[in-house]
Backbone as CSV, one residue per row, in Angstrom:
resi,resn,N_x,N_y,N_z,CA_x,CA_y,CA_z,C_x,C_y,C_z
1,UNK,0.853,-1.188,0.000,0.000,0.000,0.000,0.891,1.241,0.000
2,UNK,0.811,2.088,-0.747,1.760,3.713,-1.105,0.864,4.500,-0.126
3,UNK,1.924,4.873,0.789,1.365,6.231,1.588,2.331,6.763,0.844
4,UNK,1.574,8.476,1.169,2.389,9.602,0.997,1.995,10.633,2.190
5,UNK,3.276,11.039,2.341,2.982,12.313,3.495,3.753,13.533,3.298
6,UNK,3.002,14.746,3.021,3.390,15.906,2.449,4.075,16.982,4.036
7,UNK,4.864,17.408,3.736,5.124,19.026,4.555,6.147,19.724,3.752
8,UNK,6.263,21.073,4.876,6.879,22.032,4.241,5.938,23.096,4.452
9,UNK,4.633,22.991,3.741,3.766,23.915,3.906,4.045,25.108,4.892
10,UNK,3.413,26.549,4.908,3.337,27.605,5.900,3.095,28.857,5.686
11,UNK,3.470,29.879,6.143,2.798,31.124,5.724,3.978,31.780,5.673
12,UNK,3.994,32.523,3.947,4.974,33.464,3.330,4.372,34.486,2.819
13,UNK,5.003,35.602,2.704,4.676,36.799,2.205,4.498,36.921,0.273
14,UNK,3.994,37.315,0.127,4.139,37.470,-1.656,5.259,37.232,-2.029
15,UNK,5.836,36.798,-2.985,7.120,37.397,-3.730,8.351,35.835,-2.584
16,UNK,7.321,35.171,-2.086,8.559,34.679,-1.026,8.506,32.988,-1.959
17,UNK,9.370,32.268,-0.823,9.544,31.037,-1.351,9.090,29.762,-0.464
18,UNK,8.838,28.814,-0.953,8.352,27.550,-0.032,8.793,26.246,-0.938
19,UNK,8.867,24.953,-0.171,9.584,24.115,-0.587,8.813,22.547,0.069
20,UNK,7.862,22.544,-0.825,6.907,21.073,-0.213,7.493,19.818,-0.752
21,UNK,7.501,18.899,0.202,8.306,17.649,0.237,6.819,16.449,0.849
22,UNK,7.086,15.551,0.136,6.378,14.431,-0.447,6.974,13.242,-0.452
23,UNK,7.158,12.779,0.686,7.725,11.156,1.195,7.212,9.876,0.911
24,UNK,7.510,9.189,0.070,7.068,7.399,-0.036,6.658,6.407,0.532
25,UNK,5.983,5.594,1.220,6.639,4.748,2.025,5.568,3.194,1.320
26,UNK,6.261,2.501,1.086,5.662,1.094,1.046,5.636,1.240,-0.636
27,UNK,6.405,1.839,-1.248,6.806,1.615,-2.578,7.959,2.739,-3.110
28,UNK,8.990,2.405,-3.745,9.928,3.324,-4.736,8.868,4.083,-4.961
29,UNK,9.868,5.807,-4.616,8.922,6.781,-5.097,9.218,6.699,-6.450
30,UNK,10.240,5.789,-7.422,10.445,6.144,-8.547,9.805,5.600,-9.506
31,UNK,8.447,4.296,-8.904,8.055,3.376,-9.714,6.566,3.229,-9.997
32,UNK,6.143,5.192,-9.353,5.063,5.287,-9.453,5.059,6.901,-10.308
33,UNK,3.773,7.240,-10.368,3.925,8.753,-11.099,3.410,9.516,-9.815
34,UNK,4.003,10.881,-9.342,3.386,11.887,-8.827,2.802,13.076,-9.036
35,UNK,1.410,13.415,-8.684,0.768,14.949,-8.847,0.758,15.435,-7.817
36,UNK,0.963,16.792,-7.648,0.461,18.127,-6.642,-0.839,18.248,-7.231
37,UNK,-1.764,18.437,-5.808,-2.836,18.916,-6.343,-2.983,20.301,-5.281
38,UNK,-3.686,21.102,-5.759,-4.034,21.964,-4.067,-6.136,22.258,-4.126
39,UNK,-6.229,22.647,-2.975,-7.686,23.053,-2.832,-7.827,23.970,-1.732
40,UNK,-8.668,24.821,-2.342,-9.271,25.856,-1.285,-10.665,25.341,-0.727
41,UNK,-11.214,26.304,0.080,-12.429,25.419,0.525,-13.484,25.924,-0.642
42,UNK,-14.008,25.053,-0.613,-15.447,24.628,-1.721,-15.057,24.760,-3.044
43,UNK,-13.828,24.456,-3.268,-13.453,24.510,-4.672,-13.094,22.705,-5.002
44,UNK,-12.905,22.318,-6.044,-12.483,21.184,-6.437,-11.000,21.424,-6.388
45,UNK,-10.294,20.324,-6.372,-9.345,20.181,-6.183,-8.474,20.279,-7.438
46,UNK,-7.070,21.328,-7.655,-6.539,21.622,-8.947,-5.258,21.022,-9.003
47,UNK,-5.459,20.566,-10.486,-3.928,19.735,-10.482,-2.873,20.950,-10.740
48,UNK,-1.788,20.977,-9.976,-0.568,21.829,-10.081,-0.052,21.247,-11.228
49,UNK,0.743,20.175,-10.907,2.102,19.763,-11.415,2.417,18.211,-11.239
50,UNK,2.854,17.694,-12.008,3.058,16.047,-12.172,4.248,15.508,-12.579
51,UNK,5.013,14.814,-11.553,6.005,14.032,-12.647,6.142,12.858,-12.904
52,UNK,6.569,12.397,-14.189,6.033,10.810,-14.361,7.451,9.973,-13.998
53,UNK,7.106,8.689,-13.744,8.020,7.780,-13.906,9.321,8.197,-14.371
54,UNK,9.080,8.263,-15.428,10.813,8.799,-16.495,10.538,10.326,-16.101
55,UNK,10.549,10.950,-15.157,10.995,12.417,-15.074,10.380,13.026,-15.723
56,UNK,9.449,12.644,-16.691,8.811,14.055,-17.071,7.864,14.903,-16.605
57,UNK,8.061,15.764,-16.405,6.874,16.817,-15.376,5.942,18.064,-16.443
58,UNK,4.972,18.430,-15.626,4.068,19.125,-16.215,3.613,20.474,-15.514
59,UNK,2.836,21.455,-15.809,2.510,22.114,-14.871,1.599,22.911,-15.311
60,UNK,0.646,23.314,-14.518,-0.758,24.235,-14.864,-0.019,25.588,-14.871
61,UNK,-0.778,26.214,-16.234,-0.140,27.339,-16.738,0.055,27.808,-15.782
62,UNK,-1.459,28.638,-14.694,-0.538,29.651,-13.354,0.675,29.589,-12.716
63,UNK,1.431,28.817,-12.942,2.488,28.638,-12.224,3.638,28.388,-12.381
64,UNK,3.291,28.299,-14.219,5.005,27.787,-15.302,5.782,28.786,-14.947
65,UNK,7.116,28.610,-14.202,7.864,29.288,-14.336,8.300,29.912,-13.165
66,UNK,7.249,29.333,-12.121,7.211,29.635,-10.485,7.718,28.518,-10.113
67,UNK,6.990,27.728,-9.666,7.074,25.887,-9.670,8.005,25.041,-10.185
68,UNK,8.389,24.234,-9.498,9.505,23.148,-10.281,9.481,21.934,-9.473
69,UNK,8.958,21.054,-9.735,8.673,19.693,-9.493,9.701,18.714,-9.915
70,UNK,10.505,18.071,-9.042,11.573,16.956,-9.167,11.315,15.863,-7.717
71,UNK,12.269,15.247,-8.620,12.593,13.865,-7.421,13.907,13.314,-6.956
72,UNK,14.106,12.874,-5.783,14.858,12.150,-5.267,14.923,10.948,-5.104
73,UNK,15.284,10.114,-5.806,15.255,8.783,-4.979,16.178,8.346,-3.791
74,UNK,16.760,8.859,-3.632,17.433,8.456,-2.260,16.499,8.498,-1.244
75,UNK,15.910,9.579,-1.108,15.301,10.149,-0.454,13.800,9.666,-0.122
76,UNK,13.481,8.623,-1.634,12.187,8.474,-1.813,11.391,9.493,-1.869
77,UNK,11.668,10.930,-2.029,10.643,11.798,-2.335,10.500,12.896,-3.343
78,UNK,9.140,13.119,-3.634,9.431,14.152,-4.549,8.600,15.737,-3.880
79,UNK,9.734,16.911,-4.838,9.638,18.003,-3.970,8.666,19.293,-5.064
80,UNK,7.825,20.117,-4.470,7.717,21.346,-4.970,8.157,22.419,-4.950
81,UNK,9.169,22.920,-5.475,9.845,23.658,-4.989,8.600,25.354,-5.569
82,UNK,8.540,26.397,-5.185,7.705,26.998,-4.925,8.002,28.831,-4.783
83,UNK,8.543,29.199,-6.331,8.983,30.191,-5.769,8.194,31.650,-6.422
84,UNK,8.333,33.133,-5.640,7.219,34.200,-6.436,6.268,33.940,-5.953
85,UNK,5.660,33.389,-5.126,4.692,32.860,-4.515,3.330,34.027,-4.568
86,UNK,2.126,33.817,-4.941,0.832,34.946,-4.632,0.096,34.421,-4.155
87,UNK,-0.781,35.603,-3.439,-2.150,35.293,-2.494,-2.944,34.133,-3.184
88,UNK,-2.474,34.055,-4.511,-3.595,33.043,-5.083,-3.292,31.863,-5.006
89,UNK,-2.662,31.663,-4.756,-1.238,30.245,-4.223,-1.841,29.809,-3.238
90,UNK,-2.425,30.608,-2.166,-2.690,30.190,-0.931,-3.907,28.776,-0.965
91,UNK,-3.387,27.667,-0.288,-4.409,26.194,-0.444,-3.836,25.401,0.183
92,UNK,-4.410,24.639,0.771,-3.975,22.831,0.832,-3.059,22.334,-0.048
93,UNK,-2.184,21.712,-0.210,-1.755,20.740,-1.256,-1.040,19.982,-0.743
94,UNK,-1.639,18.664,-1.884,-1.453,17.430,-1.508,-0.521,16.952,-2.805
95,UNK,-0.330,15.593,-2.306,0.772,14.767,-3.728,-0.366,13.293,-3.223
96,UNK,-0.150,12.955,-4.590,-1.180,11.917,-4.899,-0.057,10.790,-6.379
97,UNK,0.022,10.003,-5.646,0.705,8.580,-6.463,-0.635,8.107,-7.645
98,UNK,0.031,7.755,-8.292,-0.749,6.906,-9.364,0.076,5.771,-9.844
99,UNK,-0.715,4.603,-10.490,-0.229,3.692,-11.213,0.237,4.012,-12.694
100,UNK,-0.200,5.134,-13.343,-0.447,5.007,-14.844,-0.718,6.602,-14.886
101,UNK,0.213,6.960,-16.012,0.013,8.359,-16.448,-1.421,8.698,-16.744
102,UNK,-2.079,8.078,-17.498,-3.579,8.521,-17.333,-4.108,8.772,-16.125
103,UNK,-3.723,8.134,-15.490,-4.099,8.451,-13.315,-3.477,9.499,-13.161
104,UNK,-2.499,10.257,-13.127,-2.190,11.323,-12.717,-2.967,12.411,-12.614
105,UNK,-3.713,12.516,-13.707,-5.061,13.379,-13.933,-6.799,12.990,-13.221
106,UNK,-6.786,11.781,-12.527,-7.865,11.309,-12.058,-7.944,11.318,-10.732
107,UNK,-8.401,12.242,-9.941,-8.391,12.362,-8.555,-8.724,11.072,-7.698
108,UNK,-9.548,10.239,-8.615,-9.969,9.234,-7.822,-9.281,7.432,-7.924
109,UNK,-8.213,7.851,-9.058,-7.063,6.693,-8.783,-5.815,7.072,-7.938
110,UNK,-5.359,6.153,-7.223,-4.063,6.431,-6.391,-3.983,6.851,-5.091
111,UNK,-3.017,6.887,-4.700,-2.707,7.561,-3.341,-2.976,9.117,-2.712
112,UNK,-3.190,9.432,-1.846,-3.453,10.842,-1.740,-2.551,10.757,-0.036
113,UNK,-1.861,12.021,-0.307,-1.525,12.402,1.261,-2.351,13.392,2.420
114,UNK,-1.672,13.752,3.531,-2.916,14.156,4.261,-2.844,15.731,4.079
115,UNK,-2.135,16.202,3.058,-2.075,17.535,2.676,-0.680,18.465,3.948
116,UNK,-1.091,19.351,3.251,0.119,20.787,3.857,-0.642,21.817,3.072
117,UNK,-1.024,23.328,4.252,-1.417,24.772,4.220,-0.578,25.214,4.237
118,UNK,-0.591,26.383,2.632,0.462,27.057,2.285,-0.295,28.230,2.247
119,UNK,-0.030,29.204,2.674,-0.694,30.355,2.879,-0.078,31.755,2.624
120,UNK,-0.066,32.270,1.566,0.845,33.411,0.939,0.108,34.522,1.721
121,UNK,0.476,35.799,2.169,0.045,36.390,2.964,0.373,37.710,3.593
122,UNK,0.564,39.104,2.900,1.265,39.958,3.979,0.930,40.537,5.027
């Protein structure tokens, strides 16, 4: 069974930086695919950013160029790194495992962690 457990999360000012980390346990983080998702309240939940198996990553326009999604395997984890940060940033986010690149996009295949509040804020 793939848990995942997210932190890092917290409260930064505009313009600041944050660095969410996404731990493995009960499978190679390298032998599955990972998404960021985040959610505010009463919103559905938005896919950030994904990286697959072979390293390739993706990312929802708001954030090309802010965001940078990699992995460690030593470490078993993969990280968001999170920078320029805006009020609109502010959410939950979670990392969610999948079996299959088509899952990466399906909220309702795979693993989900118990989230991290990132809260941009001056």
């Amino acid at each position: 069974q793939v848990q995942l457990a997210e932190s890092g999360g917290g409260l930064v000012k505009p313009g600041g930086s944050l660095r969410l980390s996404c731990v493995a346990s009960g499978t190679r983080i390298r032998d599955v695919h990972i998404s960021w998702y985040r959610q505010v309240p009463d919103n559905q939940r938005e896919l950030v950013a994904t990286i697959s198996r072979a390293t390739i990553t993706s990312y929802v326009d708001s954030v090309k160029g802010r965001f940078t999604i990699s992995r460690d395997d030593a470490k078993n984890t993969v990280y968001l790194q999170m920078n320029n940060l805006r009020p609109e940033d502010t959410a939950v986010y979670y990392c969610k495992s999948a079996p299959t690149i088509a899952a990466m996009t399906r909220p309702d295949l795979g693993s989900w962690g118990q989230g991290t509040q990132v809260t941009v804020s001056s």
